[in-house]
N, C-alpha and C positions, 0 to 999 in steps of 0.2 A: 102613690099619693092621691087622694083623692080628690075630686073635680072641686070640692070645698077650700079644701086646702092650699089649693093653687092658686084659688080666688084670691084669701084671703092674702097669701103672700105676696102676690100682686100689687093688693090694694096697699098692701102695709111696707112697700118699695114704694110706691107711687107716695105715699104720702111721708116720706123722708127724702124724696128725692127731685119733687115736682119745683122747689120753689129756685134748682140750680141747673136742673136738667138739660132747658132750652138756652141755656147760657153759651153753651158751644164753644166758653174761651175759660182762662181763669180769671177770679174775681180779685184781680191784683189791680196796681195804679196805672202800669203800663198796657193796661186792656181795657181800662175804664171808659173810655169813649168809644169803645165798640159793644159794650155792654147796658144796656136799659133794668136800669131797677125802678120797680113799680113797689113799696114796702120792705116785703123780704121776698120777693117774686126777683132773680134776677132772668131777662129775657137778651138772644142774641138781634144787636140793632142791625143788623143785616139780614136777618131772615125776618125782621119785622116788617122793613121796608118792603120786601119781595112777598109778602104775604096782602099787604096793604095794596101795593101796584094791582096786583092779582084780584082782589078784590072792588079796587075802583075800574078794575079794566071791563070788569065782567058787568059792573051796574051799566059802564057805557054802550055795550057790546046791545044792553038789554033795551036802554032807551034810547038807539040809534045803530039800531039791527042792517037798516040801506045801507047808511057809510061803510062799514065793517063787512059788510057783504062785497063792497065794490071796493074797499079799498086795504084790506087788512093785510096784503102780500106788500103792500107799498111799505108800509107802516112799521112791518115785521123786517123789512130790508132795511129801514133806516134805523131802526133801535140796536137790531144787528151791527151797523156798522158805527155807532156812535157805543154800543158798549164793548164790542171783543178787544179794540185796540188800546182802550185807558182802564180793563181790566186786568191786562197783562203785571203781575205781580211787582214786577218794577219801576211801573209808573204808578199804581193801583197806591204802593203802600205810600208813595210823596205827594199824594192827594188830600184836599182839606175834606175830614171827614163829613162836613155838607153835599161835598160833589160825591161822596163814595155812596152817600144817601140815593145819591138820584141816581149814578148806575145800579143800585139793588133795585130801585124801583123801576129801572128800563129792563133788569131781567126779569123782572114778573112781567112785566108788560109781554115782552117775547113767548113769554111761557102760556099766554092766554092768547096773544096774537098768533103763536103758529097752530094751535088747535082752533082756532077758527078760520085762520086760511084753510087746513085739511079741509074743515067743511064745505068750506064753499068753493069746492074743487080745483085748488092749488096743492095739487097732491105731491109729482114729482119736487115742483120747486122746491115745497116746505121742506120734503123729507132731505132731500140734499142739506140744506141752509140748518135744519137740525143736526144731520151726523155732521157737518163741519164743523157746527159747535159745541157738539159733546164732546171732540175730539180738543179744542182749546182748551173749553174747562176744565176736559181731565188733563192737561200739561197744565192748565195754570192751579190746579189742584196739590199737585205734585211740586211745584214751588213754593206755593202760601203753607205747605208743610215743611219744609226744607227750613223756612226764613222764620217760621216759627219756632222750631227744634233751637235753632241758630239766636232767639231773642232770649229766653228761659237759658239754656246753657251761660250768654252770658250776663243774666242776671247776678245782682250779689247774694240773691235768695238761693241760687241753686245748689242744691248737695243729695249726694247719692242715700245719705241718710236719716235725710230728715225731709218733713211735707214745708213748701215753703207756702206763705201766706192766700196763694192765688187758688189753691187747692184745701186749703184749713178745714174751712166751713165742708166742701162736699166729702170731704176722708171722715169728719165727725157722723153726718149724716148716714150714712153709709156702713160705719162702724155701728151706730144707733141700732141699723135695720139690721145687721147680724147680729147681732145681741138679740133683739128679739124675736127674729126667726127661728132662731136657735131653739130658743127658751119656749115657741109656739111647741117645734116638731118634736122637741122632747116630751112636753106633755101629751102629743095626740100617742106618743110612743113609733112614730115614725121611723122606720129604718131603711139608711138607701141601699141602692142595687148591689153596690161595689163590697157593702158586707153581708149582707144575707147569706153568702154562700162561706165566707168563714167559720171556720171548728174552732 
């Protein structure tokens, strides 16, 4: 396939898929408050928040470079310990979605605050306080998927044969861009690997 063609199907996924892509959940009733729709833009309000912290951390970082120099190991220990223990999956999901707010924005915080302690040479400490909490995340990873599998099952939308409501819109989308990807590579006369060598 040529380097055109890749483009083009790229672009032409992107643009049946960008407006559910960053959604990260489905767009049912029971995920609506963890879901931000801007129009028909729907975005995940959890990685809004931790994209936002991230962002305001870095303008502070810029306009008060001294503090952050001298104190960003302090900073990065307390968000630490005010966010591992009320992310844990079973306190995390009995949380008012306001407070879930402000732990996504104390993990951006952490995500900007330990690459600046690197910097400013808290090296051992940060990398410790990092692999201890990759290692959370990835167990409370592996819970916020368990307890989700476990919500969907018992919803009354679930069945083995049919899309239920919360996935509707993105199975349309998606069905869209096979159909006309299809209908592209037929016309370029494209043919893939797996049959070029059939008689």
């Amino acid at each position: 396939m040529s380097p055109v063609a890749r483009l083009y199907l790229w672009l032409l996924k992107i643009s049946r898929t960008w407006r559910f892509n960053w959604a990260h959940k489905p767009l049912c009733s029971p995920y609506k408050a963890d879901v931000l729709q801007f129009g028909t833009l729907y975005l995940c309000r959890s990685c809004c928040c931790v994209y936002f912290a991230i962002a305001v951390n870095l303008i502070l970082i810029v306009l008060f470079p001294d503090f952050f120099k001298e104190y960003a190991h302090i900073l990065l220990i307390g968000f630490v310990v005010f966010t591992l223990p009320l992310s844990y999956p079973a306190i995390y999901k009995t949380l008012y979605r306001p407070l879930r707010d402000i732990l996504r924005c104390s993990l951006g915080s952490i995500v900007v605050l330990s690459f600046t302690a690197l910097v400013h040479g808290h090296f051992l400490f940060t990398i410790v306080l990092i692999i201890t909490s990759f290692f959370f995340w990835r167990y409370y990873y592996r819970k916020r998927s368990r307890r989700k599998i476990e919500l969907c099952k018992n919803c009354p939308e679930y069945s083995d044969s049919r899309i239920c409501s919360g996935y509707t819109f993105q199975a349309e989308q998606i069905r869209r861009y096979e159909d006309e990807a299809t209908e592209y590579l037929l016309k370029t006369g494209y043919v893939p690997k797996s049959l070029r060598n059939r008689k």
